[in-house]
PDB file with SEQRES, HELIX, SHEET and CRYST1 records, atoms N, CA, C and O in Angstrom:
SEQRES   1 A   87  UNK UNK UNK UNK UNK UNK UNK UNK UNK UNK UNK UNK UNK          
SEQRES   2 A   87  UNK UNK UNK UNK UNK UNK UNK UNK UNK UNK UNK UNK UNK          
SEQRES   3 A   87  UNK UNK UNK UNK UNK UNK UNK UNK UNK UNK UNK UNK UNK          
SEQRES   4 A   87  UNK UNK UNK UNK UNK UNK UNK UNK UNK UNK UNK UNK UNK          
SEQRES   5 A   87  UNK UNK UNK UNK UNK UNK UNK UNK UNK UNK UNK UNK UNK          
SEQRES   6 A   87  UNK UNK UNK UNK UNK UNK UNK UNK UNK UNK UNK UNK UNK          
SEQRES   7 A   87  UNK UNK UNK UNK UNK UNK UNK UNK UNK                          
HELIX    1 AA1 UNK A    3  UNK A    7  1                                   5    
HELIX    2 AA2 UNK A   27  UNK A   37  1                                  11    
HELIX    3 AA3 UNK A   43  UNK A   52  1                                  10    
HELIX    4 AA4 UNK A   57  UNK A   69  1                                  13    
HELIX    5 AA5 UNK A   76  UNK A   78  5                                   3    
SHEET    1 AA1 2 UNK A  13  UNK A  15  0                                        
SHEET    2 AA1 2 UNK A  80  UNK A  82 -1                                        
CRYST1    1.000    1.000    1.000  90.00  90.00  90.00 P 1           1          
ATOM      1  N   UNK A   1      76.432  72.897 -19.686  1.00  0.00           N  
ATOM      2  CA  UNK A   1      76.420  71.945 -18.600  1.00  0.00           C  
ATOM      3  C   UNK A   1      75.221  71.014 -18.778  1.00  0.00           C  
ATOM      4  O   UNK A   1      74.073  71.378 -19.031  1.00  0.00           O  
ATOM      5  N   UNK A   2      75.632  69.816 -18.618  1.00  0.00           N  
ATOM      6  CA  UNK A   2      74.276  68.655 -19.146  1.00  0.00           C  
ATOM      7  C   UNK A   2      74.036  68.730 -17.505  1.00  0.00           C  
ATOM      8  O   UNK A   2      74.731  69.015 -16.530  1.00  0.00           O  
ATOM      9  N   UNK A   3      72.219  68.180 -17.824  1.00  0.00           N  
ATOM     10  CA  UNK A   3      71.632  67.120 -16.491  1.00  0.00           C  
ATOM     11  C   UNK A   3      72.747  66.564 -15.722  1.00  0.00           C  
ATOM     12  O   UNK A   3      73.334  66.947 -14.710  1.00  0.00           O  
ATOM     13  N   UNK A   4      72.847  65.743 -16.348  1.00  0.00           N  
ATOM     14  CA  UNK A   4      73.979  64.755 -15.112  1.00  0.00           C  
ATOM     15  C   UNK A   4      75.081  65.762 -14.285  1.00  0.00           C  
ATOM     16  O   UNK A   4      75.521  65.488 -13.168  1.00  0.00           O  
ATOM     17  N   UNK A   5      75.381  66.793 -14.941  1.00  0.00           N  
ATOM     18  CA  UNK A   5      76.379  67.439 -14.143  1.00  0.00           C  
ATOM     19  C   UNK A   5      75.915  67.865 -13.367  1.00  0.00           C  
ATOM     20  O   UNK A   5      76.243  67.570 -12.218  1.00  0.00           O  
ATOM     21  N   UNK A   6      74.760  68.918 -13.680  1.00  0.00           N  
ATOM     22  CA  UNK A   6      74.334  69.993 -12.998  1.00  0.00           C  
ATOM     23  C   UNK A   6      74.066  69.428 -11.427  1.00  0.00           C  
ATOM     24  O   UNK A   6      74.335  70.085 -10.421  1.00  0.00           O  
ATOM     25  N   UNK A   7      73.331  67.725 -11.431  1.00  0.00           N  
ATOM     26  CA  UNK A   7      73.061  67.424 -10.217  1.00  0.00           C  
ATOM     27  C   UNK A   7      73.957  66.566  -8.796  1.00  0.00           C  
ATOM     28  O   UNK A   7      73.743  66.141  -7.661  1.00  0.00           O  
ATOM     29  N   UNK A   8      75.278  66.722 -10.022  1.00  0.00           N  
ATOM     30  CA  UNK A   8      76.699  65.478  -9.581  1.00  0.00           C  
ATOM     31  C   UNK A   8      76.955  66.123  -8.179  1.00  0.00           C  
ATOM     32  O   UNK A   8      76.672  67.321  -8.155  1.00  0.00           O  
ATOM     33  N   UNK A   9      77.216  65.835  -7.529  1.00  0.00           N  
ATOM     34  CA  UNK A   9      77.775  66.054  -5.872  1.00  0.00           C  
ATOM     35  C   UNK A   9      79.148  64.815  -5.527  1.00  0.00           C  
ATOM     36  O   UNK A   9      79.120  63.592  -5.659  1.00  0.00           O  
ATOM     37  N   UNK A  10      80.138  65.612  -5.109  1.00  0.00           N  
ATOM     38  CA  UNK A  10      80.938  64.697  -4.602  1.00  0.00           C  
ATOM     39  C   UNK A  10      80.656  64.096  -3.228  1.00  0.00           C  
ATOM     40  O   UNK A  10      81.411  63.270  -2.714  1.00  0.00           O  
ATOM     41  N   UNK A  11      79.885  64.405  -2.831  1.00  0.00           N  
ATOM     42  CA  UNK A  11      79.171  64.381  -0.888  1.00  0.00           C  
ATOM     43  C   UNK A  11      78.786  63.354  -1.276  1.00  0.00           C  
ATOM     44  O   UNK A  11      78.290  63.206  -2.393  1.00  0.00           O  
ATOM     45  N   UNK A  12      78.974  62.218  -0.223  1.00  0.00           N  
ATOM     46  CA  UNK A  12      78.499  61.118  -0.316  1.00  0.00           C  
ATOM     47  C   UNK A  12      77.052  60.927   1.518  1.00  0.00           C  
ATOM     48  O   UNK A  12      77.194  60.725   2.724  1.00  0.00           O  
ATOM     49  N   UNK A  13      76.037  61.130   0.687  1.00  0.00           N  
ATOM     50  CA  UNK A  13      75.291  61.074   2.010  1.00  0.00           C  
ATOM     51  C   UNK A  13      74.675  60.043   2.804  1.00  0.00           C  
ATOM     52  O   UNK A  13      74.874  59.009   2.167  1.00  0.00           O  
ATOM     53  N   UNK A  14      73.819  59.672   4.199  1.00  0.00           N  
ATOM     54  CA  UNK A  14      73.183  58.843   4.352  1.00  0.00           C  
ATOM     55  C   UNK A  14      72.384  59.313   5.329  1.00  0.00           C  
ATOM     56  O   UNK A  14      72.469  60.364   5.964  1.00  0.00           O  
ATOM     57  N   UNK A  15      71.201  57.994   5.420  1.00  0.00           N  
ATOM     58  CA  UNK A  15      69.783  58.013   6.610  1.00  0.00           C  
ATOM     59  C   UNK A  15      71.180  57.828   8.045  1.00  0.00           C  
ATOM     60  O   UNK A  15      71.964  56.881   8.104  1.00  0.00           O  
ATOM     61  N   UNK A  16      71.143  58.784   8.846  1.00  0.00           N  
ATOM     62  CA  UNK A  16      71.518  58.633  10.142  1.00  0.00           C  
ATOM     63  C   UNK A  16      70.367  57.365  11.256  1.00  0.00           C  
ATOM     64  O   UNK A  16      69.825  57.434  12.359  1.00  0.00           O  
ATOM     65  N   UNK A  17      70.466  56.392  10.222  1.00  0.00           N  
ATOM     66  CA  UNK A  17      69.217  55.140  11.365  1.00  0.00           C  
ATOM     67  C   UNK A  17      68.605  55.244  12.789  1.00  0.00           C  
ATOM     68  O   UNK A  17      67.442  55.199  13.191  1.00  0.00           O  
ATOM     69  N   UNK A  18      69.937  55.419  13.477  1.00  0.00           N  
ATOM     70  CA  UNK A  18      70.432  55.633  14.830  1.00  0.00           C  
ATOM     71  C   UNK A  18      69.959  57.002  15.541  1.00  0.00           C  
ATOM     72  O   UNK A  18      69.607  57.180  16.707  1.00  0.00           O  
ATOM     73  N   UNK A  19      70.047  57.766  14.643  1.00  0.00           N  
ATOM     74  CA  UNK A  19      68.874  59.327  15.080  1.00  0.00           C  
ATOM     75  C   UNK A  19      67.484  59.157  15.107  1.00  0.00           C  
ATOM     76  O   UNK A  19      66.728  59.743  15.883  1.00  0.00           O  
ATOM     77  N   UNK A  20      67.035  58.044  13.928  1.00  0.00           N  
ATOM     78  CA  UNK A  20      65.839  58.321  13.732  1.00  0.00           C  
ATOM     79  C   UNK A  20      65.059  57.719  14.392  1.00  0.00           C  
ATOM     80  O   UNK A  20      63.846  57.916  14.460  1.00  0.00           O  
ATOM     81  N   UNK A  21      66.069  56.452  15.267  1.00  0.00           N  
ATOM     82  CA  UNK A  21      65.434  55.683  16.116  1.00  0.00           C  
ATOM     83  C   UNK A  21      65.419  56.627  17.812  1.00  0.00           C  
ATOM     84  O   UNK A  21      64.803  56.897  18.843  1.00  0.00           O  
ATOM     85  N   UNK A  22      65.917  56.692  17.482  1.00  0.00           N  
ATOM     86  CA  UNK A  22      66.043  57.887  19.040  1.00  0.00           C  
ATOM     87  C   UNK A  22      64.854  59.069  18.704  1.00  0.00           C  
ATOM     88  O   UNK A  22      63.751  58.967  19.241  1.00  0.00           O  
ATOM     89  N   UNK A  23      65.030  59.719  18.169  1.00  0.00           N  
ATOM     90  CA  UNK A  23      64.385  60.487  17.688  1.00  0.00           C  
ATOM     91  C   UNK A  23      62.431  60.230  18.139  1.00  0.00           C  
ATOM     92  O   UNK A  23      61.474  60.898  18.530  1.00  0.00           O  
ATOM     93  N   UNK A  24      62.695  59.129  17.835  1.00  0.00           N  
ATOM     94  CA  UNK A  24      61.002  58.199  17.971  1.00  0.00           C  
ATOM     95  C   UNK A  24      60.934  57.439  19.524  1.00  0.00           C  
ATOM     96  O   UNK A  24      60.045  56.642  19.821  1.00  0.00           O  
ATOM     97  N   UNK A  25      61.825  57.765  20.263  1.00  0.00           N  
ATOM     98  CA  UNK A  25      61.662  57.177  21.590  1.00  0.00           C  
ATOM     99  C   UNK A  25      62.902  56.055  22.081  1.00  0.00           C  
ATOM    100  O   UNK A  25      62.999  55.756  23.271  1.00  0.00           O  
ATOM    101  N   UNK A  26      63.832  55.470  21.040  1.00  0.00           N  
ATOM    102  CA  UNK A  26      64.612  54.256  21.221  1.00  0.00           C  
ATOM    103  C   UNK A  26      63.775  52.733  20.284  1.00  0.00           C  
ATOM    104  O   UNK A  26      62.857  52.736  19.464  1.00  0.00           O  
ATOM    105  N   UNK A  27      64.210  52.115  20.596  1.00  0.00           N  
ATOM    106  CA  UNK A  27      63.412  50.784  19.663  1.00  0.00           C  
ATOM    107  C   UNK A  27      62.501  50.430  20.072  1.00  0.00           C  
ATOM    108  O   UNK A  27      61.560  50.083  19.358  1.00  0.00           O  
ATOM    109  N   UNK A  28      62.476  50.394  21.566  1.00  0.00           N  
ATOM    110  CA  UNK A  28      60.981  49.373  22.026  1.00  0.00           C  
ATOM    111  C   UNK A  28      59.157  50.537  21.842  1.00  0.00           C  
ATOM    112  O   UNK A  28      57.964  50.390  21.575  1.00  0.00           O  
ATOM    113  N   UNK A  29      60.363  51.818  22.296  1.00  0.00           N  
ATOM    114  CA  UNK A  29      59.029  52.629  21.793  1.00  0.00           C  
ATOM    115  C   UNK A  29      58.503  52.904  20.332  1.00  0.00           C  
ATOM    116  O   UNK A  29      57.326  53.136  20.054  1.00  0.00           O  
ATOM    117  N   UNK A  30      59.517  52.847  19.471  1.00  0.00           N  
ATOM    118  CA  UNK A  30      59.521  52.598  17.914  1.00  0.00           C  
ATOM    119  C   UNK A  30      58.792  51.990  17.610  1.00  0.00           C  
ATOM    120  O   UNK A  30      57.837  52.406  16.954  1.00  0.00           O  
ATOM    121  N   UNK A  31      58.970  50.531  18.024  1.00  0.00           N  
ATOM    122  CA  UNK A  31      58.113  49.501  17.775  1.00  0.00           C  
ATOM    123  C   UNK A  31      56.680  49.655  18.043  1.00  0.00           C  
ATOM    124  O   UNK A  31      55.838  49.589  17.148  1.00  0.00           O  
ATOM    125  N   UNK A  32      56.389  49.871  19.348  1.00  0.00           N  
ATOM    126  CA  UNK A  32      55.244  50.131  19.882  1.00  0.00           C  
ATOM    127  C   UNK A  32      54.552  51.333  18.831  1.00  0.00           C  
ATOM    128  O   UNK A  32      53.439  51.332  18.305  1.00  0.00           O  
ATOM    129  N   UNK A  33      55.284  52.005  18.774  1.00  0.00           N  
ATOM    130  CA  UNK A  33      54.621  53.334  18.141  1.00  0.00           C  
ATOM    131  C   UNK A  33      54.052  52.540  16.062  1.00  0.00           C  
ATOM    132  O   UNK A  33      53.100  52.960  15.405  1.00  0.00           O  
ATOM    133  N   UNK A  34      54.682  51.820  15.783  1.00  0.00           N  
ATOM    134  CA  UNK A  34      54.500  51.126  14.878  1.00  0.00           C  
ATOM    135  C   UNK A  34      53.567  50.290  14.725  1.00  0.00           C  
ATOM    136  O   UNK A  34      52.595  50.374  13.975  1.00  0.00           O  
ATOM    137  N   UNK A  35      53.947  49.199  15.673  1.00  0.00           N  
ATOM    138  CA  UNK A  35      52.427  48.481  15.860  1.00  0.00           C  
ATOM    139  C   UNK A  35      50.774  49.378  16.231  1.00  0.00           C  
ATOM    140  O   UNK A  35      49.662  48.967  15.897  1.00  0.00           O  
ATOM    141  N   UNK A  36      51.072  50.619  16.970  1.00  0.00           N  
ATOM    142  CA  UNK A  36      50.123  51.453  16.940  1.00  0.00           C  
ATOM    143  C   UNK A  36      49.311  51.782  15.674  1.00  0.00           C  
ATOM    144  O   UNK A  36      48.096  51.943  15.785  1.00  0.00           O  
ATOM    145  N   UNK A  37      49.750  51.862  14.805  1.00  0.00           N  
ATOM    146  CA  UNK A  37      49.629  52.508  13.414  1.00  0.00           C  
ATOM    147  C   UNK A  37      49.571  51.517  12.303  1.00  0.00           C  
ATOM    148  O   UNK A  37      49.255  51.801  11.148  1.00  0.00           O  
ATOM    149  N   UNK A  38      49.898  50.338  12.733  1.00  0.00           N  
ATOM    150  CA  UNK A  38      49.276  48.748  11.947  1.00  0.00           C  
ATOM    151  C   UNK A  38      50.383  48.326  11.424  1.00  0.00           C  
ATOM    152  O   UNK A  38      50.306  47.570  10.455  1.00  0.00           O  
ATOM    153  N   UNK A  39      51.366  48.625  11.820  1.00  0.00           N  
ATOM    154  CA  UNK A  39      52.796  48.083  11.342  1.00  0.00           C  
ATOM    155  C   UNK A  39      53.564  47.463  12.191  1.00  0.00           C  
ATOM    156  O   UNK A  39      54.352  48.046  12.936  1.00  0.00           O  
ATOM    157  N   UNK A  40      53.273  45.359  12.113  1.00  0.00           N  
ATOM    158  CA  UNK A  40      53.895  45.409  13.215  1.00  0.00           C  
ATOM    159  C   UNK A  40      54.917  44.542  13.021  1.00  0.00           C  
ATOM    160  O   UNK A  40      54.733  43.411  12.572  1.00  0.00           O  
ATOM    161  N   UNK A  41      56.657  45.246  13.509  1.00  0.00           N  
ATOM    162  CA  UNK A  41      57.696  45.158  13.615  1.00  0.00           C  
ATOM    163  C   UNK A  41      57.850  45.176  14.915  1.00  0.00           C  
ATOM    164  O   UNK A  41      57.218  45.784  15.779  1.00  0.00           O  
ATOM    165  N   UNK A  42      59.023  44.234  15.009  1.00  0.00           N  
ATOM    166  CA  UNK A  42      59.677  43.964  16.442  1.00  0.00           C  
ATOM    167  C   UNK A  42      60.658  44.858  16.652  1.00  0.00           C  
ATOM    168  O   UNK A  42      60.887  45.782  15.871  1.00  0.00           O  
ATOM    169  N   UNK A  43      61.309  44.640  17.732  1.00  0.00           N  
ATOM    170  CA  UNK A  43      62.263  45.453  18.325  1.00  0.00           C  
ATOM    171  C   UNK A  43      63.138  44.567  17.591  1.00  0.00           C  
ATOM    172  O   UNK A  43      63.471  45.306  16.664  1.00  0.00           O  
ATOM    173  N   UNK A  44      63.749  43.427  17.392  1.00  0.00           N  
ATOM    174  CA  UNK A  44      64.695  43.473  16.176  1.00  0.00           C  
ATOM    175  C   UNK A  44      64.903  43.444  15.208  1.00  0.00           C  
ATOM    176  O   UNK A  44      65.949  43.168  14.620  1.00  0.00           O  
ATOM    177  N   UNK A  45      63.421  43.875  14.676  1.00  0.00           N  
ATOM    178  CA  UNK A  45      63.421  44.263  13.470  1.00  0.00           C  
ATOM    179  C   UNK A  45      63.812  45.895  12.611  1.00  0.00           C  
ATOM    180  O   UNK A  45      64.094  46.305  11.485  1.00  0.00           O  
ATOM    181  N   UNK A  46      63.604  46.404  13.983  1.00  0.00           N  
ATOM    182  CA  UNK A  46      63.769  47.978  13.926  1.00  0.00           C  
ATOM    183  C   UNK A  46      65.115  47.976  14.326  1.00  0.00           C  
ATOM    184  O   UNK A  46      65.759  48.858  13.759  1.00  0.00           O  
ATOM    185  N   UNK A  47      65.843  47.194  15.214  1.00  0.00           N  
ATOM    186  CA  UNK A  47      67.509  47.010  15.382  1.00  0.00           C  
ATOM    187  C   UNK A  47      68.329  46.656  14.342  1.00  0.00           C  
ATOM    188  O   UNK A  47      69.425  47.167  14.112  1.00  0.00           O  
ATOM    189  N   UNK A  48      67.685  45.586  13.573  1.00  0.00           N  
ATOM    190  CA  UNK A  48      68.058  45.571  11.689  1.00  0.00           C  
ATOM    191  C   UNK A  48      68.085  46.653  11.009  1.00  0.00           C  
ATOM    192  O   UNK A  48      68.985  46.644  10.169  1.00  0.00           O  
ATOM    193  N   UNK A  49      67.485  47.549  11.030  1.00  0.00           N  
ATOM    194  CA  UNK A  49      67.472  49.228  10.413  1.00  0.00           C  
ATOM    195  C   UNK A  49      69.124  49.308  10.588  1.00  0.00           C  
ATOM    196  O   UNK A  49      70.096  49.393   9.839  1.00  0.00           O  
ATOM    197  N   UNK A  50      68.861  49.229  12.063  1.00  0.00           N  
ATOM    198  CA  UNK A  50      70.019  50.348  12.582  1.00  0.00           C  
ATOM    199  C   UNK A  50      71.775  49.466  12.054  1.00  0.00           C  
ATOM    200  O   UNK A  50      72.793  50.028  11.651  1.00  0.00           O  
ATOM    201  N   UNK A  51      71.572  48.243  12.235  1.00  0.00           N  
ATOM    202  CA  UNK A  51      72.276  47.704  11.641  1.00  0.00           C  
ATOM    203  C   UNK A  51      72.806  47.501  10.380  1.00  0.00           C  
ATOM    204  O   UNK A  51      73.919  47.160   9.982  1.00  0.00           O  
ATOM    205  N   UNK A  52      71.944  47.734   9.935  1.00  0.00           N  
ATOM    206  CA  UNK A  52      71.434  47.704   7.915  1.00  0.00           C  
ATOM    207  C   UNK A  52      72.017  49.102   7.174  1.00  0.00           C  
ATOM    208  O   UNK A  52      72.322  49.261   5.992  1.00  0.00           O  
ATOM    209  N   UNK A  53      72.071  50.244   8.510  1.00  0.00           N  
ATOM    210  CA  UNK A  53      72.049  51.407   7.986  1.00  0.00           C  
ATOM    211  C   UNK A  53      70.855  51.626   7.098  1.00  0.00           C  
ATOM    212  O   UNK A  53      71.187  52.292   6.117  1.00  0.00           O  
ATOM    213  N   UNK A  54      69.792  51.355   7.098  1.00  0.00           N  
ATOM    214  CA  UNK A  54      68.789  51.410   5.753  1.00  0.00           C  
ATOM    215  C   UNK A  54      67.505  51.289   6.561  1.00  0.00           C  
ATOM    216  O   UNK A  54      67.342  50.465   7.461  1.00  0.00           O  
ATOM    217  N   UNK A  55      66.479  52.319   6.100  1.00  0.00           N  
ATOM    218  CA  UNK A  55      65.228  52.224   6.781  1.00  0.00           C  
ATOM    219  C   UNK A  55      63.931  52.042   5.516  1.00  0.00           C  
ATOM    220  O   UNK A  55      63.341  53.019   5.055  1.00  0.00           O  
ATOM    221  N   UNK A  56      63.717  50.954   5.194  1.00  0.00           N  
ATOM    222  CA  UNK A  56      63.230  50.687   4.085  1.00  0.00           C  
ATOM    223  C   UNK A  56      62.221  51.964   3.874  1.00  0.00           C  
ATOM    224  O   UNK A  56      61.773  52.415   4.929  1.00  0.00           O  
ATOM    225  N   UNK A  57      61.887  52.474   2.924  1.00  0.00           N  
ATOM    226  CA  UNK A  57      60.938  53.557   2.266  1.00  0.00           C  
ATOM    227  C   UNK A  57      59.326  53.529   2.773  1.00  0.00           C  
ATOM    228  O   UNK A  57      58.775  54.569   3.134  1.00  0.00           O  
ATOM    229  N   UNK A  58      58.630  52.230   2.761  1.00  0.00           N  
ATOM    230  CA  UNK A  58      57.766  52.449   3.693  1.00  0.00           C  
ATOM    231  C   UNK A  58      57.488  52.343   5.029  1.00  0.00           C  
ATOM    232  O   UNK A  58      56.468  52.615   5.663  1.00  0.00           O  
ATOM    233  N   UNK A  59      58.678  51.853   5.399  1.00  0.00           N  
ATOM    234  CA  UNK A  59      59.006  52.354   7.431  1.00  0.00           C  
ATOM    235  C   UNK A  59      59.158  53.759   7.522  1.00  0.00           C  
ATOM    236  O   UNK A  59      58.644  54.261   8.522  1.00  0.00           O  
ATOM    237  N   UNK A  60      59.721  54.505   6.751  1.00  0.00           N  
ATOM    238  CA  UNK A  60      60.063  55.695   7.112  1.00  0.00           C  
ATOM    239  C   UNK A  60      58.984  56.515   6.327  1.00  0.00           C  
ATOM    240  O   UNK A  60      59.077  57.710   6.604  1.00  0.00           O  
ATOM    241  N   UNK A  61      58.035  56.248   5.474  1.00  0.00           N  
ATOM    242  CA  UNK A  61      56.778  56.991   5.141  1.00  0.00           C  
ATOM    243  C   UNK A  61      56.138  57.159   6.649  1.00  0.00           C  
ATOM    244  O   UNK A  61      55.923  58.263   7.149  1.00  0.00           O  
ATOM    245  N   UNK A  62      55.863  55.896   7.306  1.00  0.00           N  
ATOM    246  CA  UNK A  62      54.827  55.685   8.268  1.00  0.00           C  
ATOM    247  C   UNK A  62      55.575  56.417   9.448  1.00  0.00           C  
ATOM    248  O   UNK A  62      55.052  57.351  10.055  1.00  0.00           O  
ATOM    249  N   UNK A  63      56.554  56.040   9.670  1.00  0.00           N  
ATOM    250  CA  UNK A  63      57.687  56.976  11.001  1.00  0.00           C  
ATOM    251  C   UNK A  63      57.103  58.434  10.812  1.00  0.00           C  
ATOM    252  O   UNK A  63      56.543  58.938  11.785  1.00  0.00           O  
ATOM    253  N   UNK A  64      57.197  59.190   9.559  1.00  0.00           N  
ATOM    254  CA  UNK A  64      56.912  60.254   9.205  1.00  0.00           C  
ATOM    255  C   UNK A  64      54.767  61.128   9.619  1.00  0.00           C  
ATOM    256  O   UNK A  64      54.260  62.172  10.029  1.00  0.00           O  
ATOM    257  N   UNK A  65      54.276  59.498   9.032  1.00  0.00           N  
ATOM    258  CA  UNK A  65      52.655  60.229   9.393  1.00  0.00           C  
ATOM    259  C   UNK A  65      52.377  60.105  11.089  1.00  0.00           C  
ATOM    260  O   UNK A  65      51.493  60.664  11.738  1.00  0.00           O  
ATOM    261  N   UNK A  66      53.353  59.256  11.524  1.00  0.00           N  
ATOM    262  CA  UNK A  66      53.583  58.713  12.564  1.00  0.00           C  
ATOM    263  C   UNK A  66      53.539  60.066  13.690  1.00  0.00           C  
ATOM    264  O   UNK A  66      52.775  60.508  14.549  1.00  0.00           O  
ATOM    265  N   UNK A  67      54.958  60.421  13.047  1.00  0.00           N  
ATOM    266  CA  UNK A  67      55.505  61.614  13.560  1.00  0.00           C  
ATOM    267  C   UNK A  67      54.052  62.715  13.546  1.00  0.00           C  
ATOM    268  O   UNK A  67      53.527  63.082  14.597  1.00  0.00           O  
ATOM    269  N   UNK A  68      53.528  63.154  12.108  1.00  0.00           N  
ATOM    270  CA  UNK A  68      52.680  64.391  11.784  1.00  0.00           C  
ATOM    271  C   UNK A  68      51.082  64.067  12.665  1.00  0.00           C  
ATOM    272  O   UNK A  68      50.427  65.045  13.022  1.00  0.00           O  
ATOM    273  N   UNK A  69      50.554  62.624  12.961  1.00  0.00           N  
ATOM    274  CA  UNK A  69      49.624  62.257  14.161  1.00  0.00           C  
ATOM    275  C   UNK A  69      49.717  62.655  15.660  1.00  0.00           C  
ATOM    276  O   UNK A  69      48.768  62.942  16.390  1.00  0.00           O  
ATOM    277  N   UNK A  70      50.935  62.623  15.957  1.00  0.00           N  
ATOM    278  CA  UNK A  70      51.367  63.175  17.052  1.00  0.00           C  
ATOM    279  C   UNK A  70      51.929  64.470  17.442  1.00  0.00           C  
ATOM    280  O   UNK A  70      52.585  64.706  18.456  1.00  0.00           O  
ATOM    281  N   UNK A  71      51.612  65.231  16.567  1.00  0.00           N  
ATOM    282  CA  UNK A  71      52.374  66.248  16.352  1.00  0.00           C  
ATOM    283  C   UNK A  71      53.629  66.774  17.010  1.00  0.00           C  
ATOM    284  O   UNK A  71      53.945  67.589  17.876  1.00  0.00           O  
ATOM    285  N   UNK A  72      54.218  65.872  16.138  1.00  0.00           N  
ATOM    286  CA  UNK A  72      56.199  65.437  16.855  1.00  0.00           C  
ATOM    287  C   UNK A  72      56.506  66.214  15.101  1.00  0.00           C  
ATOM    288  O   UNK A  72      55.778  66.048  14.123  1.00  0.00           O  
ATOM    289  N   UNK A  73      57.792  67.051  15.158  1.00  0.00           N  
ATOM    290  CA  UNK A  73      58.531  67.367  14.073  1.00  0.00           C  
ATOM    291  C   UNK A  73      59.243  66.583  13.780  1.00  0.00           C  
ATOM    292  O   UNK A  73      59.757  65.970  14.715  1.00  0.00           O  
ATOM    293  N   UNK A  74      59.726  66.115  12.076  1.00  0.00           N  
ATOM    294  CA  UNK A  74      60.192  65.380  11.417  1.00  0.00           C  
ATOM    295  C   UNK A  74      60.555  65.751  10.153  1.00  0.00           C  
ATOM    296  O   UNK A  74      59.971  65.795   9.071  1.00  0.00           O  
ATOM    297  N   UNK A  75      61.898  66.063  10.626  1.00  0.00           N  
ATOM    298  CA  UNK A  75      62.146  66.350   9.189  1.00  0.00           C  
ATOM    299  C   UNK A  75      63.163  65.534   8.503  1.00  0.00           C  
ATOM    300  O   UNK A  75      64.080  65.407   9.313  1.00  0.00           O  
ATOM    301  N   UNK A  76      63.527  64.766   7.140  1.00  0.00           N  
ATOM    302  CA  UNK A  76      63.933  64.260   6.784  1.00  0.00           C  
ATOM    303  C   UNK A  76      65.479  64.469   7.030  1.00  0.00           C  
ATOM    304  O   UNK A  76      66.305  63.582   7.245  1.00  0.00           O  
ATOM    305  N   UNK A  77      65.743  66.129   6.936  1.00  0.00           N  
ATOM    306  CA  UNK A  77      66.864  66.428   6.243  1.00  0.00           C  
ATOM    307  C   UNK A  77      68.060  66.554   8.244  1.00  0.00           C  
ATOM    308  O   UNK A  77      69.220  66.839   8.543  1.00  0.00           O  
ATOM    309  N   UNK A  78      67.115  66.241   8.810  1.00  0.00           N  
ATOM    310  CA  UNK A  78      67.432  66.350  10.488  1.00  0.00           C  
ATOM    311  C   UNK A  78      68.485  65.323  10.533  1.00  0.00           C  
ATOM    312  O   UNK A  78      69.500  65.464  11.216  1.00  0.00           O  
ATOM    313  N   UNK A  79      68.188  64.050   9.637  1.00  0.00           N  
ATOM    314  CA  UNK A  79      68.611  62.902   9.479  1.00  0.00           C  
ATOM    315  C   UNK A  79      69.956  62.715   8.676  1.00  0.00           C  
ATOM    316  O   UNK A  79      70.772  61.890   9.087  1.00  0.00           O  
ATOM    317  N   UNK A  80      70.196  63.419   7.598  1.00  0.00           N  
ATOM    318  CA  UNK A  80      70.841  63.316   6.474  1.00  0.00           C  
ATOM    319  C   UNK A  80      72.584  63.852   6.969  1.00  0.00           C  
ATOM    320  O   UNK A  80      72.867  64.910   7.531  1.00  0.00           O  
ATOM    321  N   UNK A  81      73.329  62.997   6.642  1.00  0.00           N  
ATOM    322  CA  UNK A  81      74.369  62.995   7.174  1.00  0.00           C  
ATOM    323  C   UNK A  81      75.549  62.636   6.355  1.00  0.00           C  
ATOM    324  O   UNK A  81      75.432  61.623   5.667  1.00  0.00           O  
ATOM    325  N   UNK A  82      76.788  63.360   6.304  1.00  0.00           N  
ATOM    326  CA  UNK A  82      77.714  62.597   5.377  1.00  0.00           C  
ATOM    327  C   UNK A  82      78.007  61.197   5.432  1.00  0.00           C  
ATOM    328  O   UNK A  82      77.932  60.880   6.619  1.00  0.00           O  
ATOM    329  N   UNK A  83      78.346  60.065   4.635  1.00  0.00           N  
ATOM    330  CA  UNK A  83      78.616  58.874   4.866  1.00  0.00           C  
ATOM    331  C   UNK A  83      80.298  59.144   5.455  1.00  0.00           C  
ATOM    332  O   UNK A  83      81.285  59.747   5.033  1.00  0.00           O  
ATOM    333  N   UNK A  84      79.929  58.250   6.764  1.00  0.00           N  
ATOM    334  CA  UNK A  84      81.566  57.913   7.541  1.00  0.00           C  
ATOM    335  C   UNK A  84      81.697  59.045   8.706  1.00  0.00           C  
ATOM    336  O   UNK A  84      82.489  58.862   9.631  1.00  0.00           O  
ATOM    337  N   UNK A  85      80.824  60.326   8.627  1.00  0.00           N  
ATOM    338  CA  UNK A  85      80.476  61.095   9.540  1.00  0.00           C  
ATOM    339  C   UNK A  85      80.197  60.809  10.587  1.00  0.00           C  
ATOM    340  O   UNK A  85      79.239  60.037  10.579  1.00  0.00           O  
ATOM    341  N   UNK A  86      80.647  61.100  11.809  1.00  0.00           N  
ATOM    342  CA  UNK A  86      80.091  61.283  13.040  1.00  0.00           C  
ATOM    343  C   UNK A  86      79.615  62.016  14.083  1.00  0.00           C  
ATOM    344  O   UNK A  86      80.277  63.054  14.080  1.00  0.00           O  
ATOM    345  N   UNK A  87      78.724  62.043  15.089  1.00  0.00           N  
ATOM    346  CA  UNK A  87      78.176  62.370  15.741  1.00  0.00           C  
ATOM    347  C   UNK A  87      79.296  63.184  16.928  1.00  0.00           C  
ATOM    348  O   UNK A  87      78.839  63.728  17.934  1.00  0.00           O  
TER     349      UNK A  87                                                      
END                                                                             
């Protein structure tokens, strides 16, 4: 069995956006909680996430130290969801 197999998955997964924004309070507290921490995004900018399906890599680093400052749990995999799956 080569590399490529061993790690092939037919599961097609994704960032659940929409959790992670909840998760953090809804958007306006998102935001706020962002600009707290020197990152500053609007509330439709964080509504673009959710729209985008996509939480660019260093929004969701900082969501994360974000999270571990406040000592709020965060776990990535809380998030991770089949693509086309629902709630």
């Amino acid at each position: 069995m080569g590399n490529e197999d061993r790690h092939h998955t037919n599961i097609e997964v994704e960032l659940d956006c929409w959790a992670v924004v909840r998760h953090f309070g809804g958007l306006a507290k998102c935001s706020r909680l962002m600009r707290e921490f020197g990152i500053d995004l609007s509330v439709d900018a964080i509504e673009k996430w959710r729209r985008r399906r996509n939480i660019p890599t260093a929004q969701l680093v900082t969501l994360a130290a974000i999270a571990r400052a406040k000592g709020v749990r965060f776990d990535i995999y809380d998030f991770i969801k089949e693509k086309g799956a629902t709630k």
